[in-house]
SEZALUM-416903 format. One record per atom (N, C-alpha, C, CB): x, y, z. Coordinates in steps of 0.05 Angstrom, whole numbers, padded with zeros to 5 digits, always signed. Glycine has a CB too. Layout:
<sites>
XYZ/...
</sites>
This chain:
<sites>
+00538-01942-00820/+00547-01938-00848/+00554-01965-00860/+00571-01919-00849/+00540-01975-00884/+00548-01998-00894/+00571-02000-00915/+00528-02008-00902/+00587-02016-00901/+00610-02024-00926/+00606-02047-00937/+00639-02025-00917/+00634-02053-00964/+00635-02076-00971/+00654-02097-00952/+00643-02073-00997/+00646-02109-00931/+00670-02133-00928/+00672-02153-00941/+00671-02146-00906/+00677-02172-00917/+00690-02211-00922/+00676-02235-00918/+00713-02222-00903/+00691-02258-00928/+00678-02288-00922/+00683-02295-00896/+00690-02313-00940/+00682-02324-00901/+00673-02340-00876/+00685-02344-00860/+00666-02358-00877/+00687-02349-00832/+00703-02358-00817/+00726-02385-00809/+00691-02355-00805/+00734-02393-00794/+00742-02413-00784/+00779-02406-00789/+00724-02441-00798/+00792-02409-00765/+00817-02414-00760/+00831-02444-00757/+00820-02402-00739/+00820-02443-00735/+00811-02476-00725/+00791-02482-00718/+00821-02487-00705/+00773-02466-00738/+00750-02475-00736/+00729-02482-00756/+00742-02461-00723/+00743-02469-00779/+00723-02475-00804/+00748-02482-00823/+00699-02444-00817/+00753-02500-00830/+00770-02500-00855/+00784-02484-00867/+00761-02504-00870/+00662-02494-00941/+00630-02465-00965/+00620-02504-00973/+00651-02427-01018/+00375-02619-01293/+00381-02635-01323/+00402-02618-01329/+00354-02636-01349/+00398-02613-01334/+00418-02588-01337/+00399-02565-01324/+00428-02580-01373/+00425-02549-01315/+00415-02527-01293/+00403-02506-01323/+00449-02509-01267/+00389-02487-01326/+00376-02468-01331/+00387-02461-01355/+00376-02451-01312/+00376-02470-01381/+00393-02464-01408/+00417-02448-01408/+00377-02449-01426/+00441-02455-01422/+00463-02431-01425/+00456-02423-01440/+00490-02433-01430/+00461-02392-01435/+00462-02376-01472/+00486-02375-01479/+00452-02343-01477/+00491-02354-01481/+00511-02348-01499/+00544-02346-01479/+00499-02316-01514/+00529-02338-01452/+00551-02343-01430/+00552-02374-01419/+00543-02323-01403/+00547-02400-01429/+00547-02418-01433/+00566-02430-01447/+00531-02420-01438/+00607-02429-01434/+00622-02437-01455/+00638-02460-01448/+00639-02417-01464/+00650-02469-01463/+00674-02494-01458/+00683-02480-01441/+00695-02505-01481/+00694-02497-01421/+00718-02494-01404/+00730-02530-01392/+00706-02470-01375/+00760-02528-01396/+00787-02549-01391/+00785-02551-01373/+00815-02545-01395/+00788-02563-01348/+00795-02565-01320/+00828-02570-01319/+00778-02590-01306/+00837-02584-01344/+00861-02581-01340/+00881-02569-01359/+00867-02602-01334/+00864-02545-01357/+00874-02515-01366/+00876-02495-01343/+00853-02503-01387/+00856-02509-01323/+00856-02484-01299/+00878-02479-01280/+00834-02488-01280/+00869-02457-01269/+00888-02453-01257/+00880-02453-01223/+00898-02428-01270/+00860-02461-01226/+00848-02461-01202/+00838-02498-01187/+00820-02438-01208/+00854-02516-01214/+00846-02546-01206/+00857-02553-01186/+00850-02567-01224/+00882-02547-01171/+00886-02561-01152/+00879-02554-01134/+00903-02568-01148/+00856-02540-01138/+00840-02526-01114/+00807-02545-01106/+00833-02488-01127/+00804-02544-01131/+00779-02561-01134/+00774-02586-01149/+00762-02547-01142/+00798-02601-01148/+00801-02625-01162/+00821-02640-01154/+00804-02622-01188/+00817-02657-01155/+00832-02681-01138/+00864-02678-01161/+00809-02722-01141/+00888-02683-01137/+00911-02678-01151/+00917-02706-01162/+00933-02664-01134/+00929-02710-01171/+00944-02737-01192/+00937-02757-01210/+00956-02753-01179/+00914-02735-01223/+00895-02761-01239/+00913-02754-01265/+00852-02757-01244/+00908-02780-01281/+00926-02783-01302/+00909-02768-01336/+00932-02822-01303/+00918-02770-01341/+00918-02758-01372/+00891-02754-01384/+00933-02777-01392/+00881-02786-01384/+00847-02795-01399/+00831-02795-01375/+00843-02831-01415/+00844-02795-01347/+00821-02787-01322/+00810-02757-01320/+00835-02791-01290/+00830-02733-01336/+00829-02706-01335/+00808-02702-01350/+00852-02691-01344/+00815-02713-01378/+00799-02715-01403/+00769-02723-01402/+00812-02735-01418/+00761-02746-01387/+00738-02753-01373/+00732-02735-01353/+00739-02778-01363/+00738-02717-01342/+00728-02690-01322/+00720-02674-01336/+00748-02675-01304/+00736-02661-01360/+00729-02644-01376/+00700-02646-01391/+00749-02644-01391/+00692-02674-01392/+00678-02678-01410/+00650-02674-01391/+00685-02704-01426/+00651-02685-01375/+00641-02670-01351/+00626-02642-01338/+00657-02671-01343/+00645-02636-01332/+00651-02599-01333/+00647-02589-01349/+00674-02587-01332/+00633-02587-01371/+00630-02576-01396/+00627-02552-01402/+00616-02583-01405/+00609-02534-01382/+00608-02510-01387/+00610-02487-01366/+00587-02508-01399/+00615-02469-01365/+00610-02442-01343/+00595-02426-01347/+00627-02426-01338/+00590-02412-01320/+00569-02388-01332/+00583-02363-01325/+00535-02387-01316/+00565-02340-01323/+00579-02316-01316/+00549-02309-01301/+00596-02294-01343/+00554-02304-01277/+00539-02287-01259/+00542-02260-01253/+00540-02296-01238/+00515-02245-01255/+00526-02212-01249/+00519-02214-01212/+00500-02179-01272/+00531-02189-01209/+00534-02178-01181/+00500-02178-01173/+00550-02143-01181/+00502-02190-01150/+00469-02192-01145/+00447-02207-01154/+00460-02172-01149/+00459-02230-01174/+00447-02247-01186/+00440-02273-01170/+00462-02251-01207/+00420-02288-01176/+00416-02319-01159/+00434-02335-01173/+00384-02336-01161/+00450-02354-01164/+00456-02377-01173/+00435-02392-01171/+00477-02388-01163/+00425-02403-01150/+00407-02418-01139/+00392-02417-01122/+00412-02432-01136/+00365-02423-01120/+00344-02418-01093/+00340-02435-01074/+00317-02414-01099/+00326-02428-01053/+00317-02451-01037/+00301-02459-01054/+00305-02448-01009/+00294-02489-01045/+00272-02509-01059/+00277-02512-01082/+00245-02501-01059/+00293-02499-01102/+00297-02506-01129/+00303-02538-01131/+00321-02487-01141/+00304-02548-01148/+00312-02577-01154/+00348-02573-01154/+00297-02590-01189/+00354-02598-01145/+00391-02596-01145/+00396-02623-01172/+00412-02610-01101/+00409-02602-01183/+00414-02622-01209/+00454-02619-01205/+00396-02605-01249/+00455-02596-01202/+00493-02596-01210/+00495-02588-01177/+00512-02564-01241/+00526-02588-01184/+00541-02574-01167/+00565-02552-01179/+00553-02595-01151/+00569-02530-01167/+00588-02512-01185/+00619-02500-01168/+00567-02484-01195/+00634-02503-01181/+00661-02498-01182/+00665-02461-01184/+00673-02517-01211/+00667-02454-01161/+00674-02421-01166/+00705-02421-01186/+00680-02401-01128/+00704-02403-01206/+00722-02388-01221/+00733-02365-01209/+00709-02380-01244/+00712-02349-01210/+00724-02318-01201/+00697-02311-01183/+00731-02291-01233/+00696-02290-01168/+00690-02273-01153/+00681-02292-01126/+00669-02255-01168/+00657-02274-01109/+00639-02285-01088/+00623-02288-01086/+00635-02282-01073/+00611-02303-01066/+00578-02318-01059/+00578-02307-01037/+00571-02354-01057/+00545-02304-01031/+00533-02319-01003/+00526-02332-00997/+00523-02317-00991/+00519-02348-00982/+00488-02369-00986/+00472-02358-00948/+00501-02424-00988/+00445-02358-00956/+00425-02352-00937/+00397-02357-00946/+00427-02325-00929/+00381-02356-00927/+00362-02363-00929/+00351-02342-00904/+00360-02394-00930/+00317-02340-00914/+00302-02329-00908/+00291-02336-00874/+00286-02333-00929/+00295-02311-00851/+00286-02318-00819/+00251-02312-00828/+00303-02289-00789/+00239-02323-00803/+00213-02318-00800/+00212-02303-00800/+00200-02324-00787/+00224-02274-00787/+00205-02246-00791/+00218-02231-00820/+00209-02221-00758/+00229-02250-00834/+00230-02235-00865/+00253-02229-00871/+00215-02209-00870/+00273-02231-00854/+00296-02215-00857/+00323-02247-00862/+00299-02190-00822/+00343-02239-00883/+00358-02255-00898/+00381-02263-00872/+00369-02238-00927/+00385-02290-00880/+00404-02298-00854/+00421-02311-00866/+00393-02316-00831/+00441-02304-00861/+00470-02309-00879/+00488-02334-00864/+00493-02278-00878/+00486-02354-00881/+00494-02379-00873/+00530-02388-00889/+00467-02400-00884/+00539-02374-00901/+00563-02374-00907/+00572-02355-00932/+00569-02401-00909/+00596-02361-00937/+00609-02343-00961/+00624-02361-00977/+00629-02320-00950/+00632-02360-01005/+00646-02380-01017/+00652-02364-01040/+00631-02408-01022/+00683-02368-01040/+00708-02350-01059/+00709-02368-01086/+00745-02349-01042/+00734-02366-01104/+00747-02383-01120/+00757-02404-01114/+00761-02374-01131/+00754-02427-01129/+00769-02449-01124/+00756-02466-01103/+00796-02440-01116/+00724-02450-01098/+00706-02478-01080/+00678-02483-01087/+00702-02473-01048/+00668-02505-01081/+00643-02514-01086/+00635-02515-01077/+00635-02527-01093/+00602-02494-01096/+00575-02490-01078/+00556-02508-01088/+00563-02460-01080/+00538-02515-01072/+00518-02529-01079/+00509-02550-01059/+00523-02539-01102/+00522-02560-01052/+00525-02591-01028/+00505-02593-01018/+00546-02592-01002/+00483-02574-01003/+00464-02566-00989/+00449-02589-01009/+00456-02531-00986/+00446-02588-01040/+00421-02607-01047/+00421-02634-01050/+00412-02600-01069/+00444-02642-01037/+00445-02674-01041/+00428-02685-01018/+00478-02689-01041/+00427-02674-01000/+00407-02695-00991/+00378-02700-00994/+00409-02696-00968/+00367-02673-00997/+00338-02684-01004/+00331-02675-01031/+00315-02673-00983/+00347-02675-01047/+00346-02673-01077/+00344-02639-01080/+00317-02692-01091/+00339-02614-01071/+00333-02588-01069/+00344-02576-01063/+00319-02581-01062/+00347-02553-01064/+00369-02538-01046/+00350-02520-01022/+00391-02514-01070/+00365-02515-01010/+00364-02504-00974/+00361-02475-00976/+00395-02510-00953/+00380-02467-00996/+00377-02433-00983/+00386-02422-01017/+00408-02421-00947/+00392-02409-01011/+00395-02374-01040/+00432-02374-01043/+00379-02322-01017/+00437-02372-01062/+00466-02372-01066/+00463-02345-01082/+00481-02400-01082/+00475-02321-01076/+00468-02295-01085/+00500-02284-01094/+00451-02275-01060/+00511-02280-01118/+00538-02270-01130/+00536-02237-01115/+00539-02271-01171/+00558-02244-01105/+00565-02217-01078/+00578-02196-01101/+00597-02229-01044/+00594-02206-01124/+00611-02183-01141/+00600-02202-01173/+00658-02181-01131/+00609-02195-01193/+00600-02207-01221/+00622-02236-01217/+00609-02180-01254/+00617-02252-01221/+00624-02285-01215/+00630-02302-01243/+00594-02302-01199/+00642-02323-01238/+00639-02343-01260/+00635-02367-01243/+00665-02346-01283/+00628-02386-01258/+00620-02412-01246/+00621-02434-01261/+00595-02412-01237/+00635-02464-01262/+00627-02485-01276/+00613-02501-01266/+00642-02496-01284/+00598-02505-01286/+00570-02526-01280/+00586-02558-01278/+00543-02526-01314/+00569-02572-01258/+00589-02599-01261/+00557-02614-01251/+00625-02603-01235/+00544-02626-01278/+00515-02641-01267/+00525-02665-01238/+00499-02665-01301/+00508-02663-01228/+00512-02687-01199/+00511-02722-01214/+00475-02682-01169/+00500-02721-01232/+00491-02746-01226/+00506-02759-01263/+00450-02747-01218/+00528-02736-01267/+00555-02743-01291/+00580-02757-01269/+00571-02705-01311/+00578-02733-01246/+00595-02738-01221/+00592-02763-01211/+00588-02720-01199/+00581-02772-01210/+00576-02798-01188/+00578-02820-01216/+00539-02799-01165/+00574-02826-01242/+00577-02843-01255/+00609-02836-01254/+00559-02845-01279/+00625-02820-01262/+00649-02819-01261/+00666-02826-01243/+00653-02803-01264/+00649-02822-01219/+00666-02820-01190/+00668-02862-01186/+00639-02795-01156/+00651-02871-01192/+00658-02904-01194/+00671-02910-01211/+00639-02921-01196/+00684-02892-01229/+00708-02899-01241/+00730-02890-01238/+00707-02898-01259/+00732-02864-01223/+00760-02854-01222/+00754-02848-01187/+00768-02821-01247/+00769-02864-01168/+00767-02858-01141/+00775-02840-01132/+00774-02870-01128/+00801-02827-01147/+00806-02796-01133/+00783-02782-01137/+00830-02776-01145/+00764-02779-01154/+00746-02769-01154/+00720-02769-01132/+00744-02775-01173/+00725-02786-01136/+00702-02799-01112/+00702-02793-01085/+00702-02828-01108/+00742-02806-01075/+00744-02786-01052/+00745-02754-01044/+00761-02792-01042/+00749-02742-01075/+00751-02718-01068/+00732-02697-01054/+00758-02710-01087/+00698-02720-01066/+00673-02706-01071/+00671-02707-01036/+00646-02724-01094/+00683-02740-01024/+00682-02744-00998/+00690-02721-00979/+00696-02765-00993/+00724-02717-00990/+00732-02693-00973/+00716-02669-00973/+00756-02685-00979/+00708-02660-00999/+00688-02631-00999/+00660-02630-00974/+00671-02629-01036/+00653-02659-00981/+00634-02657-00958/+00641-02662-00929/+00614-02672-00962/+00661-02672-00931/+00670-02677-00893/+00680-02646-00889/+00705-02705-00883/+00685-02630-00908/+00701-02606-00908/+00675-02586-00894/+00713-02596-00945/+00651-02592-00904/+00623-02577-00901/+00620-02574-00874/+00598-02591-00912/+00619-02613-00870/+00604-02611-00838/+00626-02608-00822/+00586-02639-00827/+00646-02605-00820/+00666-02585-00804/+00673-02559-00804/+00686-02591-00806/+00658-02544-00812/+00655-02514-00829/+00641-02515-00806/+00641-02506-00865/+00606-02532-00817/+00587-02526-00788/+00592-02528-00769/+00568-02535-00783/+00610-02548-00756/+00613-02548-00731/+00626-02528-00723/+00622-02568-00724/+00639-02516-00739/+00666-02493-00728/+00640-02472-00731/+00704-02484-00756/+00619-02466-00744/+00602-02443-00742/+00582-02445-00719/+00587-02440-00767/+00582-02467-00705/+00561-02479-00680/+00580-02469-00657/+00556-02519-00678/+00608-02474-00658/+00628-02460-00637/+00629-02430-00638/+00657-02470-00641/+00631-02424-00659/+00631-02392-00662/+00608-02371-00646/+00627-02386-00693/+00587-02388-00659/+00562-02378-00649/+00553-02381-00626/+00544-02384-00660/+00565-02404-00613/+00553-02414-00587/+00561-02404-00567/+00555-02438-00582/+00597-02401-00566/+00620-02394-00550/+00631-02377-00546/+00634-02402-00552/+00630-02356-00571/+00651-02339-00576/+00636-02305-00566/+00661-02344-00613/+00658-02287-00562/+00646-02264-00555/+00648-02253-00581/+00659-02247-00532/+00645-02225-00584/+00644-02210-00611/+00676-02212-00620/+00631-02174-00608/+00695-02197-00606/+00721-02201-00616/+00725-02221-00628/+00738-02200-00600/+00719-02243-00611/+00735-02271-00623/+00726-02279-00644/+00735-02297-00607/+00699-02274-00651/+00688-02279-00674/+00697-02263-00699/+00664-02275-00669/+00692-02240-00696/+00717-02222-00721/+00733-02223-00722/+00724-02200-00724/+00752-02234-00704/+00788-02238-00702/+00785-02271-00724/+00805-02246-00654/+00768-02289-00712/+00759-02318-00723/+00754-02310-00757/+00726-02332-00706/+00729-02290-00760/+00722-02293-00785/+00752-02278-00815/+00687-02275-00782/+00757-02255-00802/+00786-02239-00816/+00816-02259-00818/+00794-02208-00794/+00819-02281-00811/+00836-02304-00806/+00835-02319-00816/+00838-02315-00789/+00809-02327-00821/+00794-02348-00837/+00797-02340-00867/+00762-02349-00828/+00787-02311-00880/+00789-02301-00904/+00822-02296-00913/+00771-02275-00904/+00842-02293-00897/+00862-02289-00910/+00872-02316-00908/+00879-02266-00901/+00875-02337-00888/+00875-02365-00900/+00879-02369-00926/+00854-02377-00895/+00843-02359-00928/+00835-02379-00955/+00838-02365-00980/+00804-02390-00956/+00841-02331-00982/+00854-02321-01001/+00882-02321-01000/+00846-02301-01005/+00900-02333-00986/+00925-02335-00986/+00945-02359-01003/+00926-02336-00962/+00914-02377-00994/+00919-02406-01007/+00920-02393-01040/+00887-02434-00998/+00906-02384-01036/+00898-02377-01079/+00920-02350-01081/+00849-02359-01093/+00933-02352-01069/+00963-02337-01083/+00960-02304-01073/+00963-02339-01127/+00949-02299-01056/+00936-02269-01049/+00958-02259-01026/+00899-02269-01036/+00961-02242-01014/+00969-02229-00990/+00962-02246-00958/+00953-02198-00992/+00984-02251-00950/+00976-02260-00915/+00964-02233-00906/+01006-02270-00892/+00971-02214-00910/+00965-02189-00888/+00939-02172-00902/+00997-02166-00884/+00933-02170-00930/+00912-02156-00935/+00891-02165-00954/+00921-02135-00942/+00862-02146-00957/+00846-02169-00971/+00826-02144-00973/+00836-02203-00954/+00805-02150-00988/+00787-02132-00997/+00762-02144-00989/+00789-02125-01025/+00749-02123-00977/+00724-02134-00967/+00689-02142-00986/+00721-02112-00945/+00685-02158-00985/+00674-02164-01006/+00635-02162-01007/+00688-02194-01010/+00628-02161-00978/+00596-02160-00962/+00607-02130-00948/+00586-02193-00933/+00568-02123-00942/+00565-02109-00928/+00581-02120-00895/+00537-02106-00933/+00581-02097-00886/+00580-02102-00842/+00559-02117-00841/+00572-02071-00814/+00531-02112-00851/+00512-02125-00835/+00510-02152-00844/+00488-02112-00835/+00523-02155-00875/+00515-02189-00881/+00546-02200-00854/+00524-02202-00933/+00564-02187-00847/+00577-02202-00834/+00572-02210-00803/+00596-02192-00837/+00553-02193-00794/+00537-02195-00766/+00515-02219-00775/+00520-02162-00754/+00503-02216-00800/+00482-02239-00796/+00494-02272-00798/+00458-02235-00822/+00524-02261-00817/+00534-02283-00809/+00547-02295-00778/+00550-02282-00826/+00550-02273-00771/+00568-02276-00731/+00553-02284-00713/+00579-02248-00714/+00522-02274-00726/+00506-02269-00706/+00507-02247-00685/+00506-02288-00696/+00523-02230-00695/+00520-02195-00692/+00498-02172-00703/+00543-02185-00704/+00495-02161-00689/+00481-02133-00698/+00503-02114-00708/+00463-02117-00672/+00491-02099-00730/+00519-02081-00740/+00523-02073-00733/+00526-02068-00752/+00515-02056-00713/+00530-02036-00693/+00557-02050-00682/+00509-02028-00665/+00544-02076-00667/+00567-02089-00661/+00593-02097-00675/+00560-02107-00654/+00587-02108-00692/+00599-02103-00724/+00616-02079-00724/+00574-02099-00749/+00608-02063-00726/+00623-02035-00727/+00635-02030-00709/+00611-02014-00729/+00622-02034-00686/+00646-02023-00658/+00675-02042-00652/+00626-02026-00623/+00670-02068-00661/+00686-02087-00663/+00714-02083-00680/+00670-02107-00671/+00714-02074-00708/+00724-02064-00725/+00738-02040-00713/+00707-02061-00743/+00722-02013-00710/+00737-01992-00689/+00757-01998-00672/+00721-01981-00672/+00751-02025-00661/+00768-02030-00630/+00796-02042-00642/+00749-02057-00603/+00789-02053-00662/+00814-02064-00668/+00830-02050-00683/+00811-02086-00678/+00816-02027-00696/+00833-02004-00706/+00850-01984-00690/+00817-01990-00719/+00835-01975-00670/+00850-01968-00648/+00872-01985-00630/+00833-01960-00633/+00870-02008-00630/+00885-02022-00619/+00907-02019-00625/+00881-02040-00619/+00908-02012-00664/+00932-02023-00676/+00944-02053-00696/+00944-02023-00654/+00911-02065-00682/+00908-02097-00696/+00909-02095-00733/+00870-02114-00684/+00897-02080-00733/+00879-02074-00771/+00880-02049-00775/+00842-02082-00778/+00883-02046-00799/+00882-02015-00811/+00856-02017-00837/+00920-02004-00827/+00838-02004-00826/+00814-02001-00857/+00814-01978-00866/+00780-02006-00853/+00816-01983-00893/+00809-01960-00914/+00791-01966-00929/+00827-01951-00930/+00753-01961-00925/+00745-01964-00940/+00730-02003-00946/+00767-01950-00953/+00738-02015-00968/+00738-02041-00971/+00760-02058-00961/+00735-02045-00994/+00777-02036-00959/+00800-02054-00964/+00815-02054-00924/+00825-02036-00995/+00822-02071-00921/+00837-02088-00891/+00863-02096-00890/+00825-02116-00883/+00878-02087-00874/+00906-02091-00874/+00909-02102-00845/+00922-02064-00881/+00919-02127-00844/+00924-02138-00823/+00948-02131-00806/+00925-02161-00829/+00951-02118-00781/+00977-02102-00777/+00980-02119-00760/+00980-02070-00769/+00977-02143-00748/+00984-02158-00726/+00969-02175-00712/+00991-02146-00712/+00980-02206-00736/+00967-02226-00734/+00965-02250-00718/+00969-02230-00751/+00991-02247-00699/+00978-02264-00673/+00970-02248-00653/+00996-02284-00660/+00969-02218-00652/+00945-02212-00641/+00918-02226-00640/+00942-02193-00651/+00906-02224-00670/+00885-02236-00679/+00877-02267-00669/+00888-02234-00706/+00899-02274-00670/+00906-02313-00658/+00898-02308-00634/+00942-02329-00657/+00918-02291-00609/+00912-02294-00582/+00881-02294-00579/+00925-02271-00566/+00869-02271-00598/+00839-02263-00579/+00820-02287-00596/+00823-02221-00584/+00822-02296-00619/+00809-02330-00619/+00819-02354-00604/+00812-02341-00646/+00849-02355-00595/+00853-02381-00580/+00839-02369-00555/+00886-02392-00576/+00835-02345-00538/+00826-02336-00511/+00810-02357-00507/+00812-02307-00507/+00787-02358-00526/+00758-02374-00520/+00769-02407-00517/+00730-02371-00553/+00794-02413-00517/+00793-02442-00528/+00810-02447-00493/+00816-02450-00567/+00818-02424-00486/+00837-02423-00458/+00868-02426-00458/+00828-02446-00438/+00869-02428-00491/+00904-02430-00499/+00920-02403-00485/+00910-02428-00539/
</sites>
């Protein structure tokens, strides 16, 4: 039975020309109006450094549920700033079937995948109806030699990436099924916690099976995993929604793999 779950993992282990005419969902947006900048913007820039971001940042979009942001192979011109809702990003296995390479909430940036060979890698697919600001790459980098918080910030986002992967190389490599769902449900209240949400509960936002393609589970497994920890007493599910009933439970059976 498929439900809606969650994002990405990591405890200690993961920490996610102009693009395609705007229309009419194509509007101004402040960065330092948001409420979500010290999430995705470097903290203590001064007054006319904000002002020069903004000018920048110029517009957002609005994505519906099930919409592309972006494809593999497309050209990478921006990078974008989540507002509201969720992502996936995956890309296509040889025998046809979609392989889910991460999840990305509010308050983070998707795109990174196209800086290196100018294109992007995989499918960024809006999991619920989304917003997004457009931030062109190559406004970023003339700015970023002028304002260095900027510059390092772009640094941290990407050192932020390739330690994501490495924590998804451990997961996958090391981990049994538990530890991996105990890893990935830890990881999501983290990072919706950071953005002002509940330590203990959260709404599930993917199917079971996009969360096995992310674990590298089959859903069944997926599902029986979930059961076990309901019976345990660990989590209580209703539905979308997850209630964490005992959260260094959850800790013990991810540190297990580490031998803590």
């Amino acid at each position: 039975m498929k439900e809606t779950p969650v994002p990405a993992p990591s405890v200690n282990l993961l920490p996610s020309g102009p693009t395609e005419p705007l229309d009419a969902l194509g509007l101004k947006v402040a960065c330092s109006n948001c409420n979500l900048r010290e999430l995705c913007m470097p903290v203590g820039l001064t007054a006319e450094e904000l002002t020069r971001i903004d000018e920048v940042v110029a517009t957002r979009r609005k994505i519906k549920r099930g919409a592309i942001l972006f494809r593999n192979g497309e050209a990478f011109l921006s990078l974008f700033a989540i507002r509201t809702g969720f992502f996936k990003t995956c890309v296509t296995a040889e025998d046809g079937r979609d392989q889910v390479t991460g999840f990305q909430m509010a308050g983070e940036i998707i795109g990174l995948d196209g800086i290196v060979n100018d294109h992007h890698t995989c499918d960024a697919v809006a999991l619920e109806d989304a917003e997004v600001c457009v931030m062109p790459f190559d406004r970023i980098g003339d700015l970023s030699r002028d304002v260095n918080a900027l510059q390092h910030h772009v640094h941290r986002i990407m050192s932020r990436e390739i330690v994501r992967e490495h924590g998804v190389m451990l997961l996958l490599g090391s981990m049994r099924a538990e530890e991996r769902l105990a890893a990935f449900l830890l990881n999501l209240v983290q990072r919706l916690h950071a953005r002002g949400f509940s330590r203990h509960e959260l709404v599930l936002r993917m199917t079971r099976e996009e969360i096995g393609s992310y674990l590298g589970l089959k859903l069944e497994t997926v599902s029986r995993t979930f059961s076990k920890f309901v019976e345990d007493g660990i989590v209580e599910v209703r539905q979308r929604h997850v209630r964490i009933l005992d959260t260094d439970t959850l800790r013990s059976i991810v540190n297990r793999q580490a031998g803590v």
